[in-house]
N, C-alpha and C positions, 0 to 999 in steps of 0.2 A: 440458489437463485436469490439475488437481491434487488424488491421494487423498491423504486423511490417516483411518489405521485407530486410534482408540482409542490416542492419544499422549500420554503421562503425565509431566509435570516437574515434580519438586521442588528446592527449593533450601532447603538446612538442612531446617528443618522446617515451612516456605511451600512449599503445593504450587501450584504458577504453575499444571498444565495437569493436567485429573483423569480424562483420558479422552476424549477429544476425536474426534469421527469428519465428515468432514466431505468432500462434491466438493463443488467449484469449478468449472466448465463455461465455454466459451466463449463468445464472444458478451454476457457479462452482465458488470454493476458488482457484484463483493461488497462489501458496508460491514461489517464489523468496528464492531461500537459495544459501549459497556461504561464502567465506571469506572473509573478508575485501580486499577490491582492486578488487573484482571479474567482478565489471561492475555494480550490482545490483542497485545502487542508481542511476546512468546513466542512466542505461535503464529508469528507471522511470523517471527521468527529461528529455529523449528526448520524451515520452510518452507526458508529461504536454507541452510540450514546452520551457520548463525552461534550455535546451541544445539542440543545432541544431545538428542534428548529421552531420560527413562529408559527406556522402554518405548513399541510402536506401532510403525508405519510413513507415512511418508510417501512417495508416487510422483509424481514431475513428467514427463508425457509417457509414463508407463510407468518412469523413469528410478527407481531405489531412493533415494532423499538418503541415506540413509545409508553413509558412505565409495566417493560414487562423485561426481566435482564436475563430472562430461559436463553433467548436466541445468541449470545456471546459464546457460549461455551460451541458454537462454531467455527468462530471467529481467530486466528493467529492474527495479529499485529503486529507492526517495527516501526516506533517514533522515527522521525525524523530524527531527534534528539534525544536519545537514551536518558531516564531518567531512575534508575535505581537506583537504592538508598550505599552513597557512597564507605559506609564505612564497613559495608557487608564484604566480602570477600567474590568471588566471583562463582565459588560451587555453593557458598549459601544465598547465593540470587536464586541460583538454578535449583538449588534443594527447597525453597522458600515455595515459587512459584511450583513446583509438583506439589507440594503439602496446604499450597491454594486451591489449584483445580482436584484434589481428590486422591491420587495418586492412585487413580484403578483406570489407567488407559496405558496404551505400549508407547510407551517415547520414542521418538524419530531424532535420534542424538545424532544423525551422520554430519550436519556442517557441525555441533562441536569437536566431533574427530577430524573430519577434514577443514576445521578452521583451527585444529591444532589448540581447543582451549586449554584440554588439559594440563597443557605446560605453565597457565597463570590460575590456575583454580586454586593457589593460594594467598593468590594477591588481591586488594581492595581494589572495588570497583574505581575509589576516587585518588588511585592513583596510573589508572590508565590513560592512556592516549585517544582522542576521540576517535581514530580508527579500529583501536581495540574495542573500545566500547561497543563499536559498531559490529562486530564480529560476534560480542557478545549478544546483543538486541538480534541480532541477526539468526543465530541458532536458537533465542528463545520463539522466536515470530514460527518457527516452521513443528517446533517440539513436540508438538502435543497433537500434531494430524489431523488438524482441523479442514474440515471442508472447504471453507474461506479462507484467506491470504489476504491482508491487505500493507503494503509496504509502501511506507512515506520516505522517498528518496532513498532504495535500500543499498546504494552501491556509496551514498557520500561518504569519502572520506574514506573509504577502503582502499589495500595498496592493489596491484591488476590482480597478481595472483588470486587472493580473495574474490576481486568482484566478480573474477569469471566462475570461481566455486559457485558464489549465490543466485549468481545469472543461470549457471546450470542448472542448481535447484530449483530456479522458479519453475523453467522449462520441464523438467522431470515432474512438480506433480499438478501441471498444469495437464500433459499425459494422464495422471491420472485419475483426472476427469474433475479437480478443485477448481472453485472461479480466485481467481487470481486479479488482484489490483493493485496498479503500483503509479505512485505519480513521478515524477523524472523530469529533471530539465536536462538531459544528458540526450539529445536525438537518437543518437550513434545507438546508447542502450533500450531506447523505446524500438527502432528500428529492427533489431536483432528479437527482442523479447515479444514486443504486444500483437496482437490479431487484431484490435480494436484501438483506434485515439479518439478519446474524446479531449476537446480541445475546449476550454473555458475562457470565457473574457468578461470582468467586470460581474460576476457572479452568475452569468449565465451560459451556454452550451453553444459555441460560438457554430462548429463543428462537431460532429462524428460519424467517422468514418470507417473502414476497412484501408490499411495500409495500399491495398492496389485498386480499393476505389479512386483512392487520393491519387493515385499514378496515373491514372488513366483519365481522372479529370482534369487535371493538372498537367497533363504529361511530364511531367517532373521524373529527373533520372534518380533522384533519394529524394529521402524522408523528409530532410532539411530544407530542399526546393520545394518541394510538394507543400511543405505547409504554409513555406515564404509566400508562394505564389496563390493559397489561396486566401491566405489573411488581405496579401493584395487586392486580389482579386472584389471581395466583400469589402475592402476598405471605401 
């Protein structure tokens, strides 16, 4: 379970996040959607700890984020933008990161077998293609069977094959019973994946909704209308 009470960031004088109040609950896909500038990737790096917010609170598990870093080791992540140190190879990412977190839990290697990494576990990270990468970030975010999920755009840049692997993935331990977050500008894949949009404009929580609230208020035949029609609609 993830609270967040009315969490507020500014940067200069762009205010990324303007009050934001929001659970997150198990069992469910949150989709994070918005425009570029909306707050979305904020929200999530004051979630990680990776931006303090100026004001609010966030709690993971009960756990405070704020100057306490116990509550991570819940936490799987997937940047948007891969950034491991490129001249690693791609199984001393992945041996690096177990010898980080402790190496006394059961690893969940299946998207590295069914993303097929093995075949490049001797190549540098900084000689991949950013859909490789992503393949890579991709089985590190799920490895360690963490109760939270949180994936910033996890299908960019993947060829179909793959993103239906990861999409699968999401869905399988979304079953069983982890809260799950992913932000998307991809409809088609919010549509298929989430139970929950929350929908962000200008740093604050424009909408949120249930996929067949939005149907039914909206009567919108998909996802894509449904949200056209209620941005209209509040415009």
């Amino acid at each position: 379970m993830i609270t967040i009470k009315d969490i507020k960031k500014t940067f200069d004088k762009t205010v990324a996040l303007g009050g934001v109040t929001l659970e997150l609950e198990p069992g469910k896909v949150h989709a994070i959607m918005g425009p570029n500038g909306s707050g979305k990737t904020t929200l999530l790096k004051c979630i990680l700890g990776l931006v303090k917010p100026d004001s609010g609170e966030i709690y993971v598990n009960e756990f405070h984020v704020n100057g306490n870093c116990e509550y991570r080791k819940f936490i799987g992540y997937m940047p948007q933008y891969s950034c491991f140190p490129e001249n690693l190879k791609v199984k001393e990412v992945i041996a690096m990161l177990k010898d980080i977190r402790g190496n006394h839990c059961v690893y969940d290697e299946e998207l590295i077998q069914k993303l097929k990494l093995e075949s490049i576990f001797n190549k540098q990270i900084g000689t991949l293609s950013g859909g490789t990468k992503q393949r890579v970030s991709s089985s590190v975010a799920f490895l360690f069977d963490q109760e939270i999920i949180i994936l910033d755009e996890p299908t960019a840049g993947l060829d179909p094959v793959s993103s239906e692997i990861v999409k699968n993935k999401i869905l399988e331990e979304k079953a069983k019973g982890k809260t799950i977050i992913i932000t998307s500008h991809i409809v088609s894949e919010v549509e298929s994946l989430a139970d929950r949009i929350i929908y962000m404009l200008e740093g604050s929580i424009y909408f949120d909704s249930t996929k067949e609230e939005l149907y039914k208020t909206t009567g919108g035949k998909n996802l894509n209308k449904a949200i056209a029609e209620l941005i209209e609609s509040k415009g």
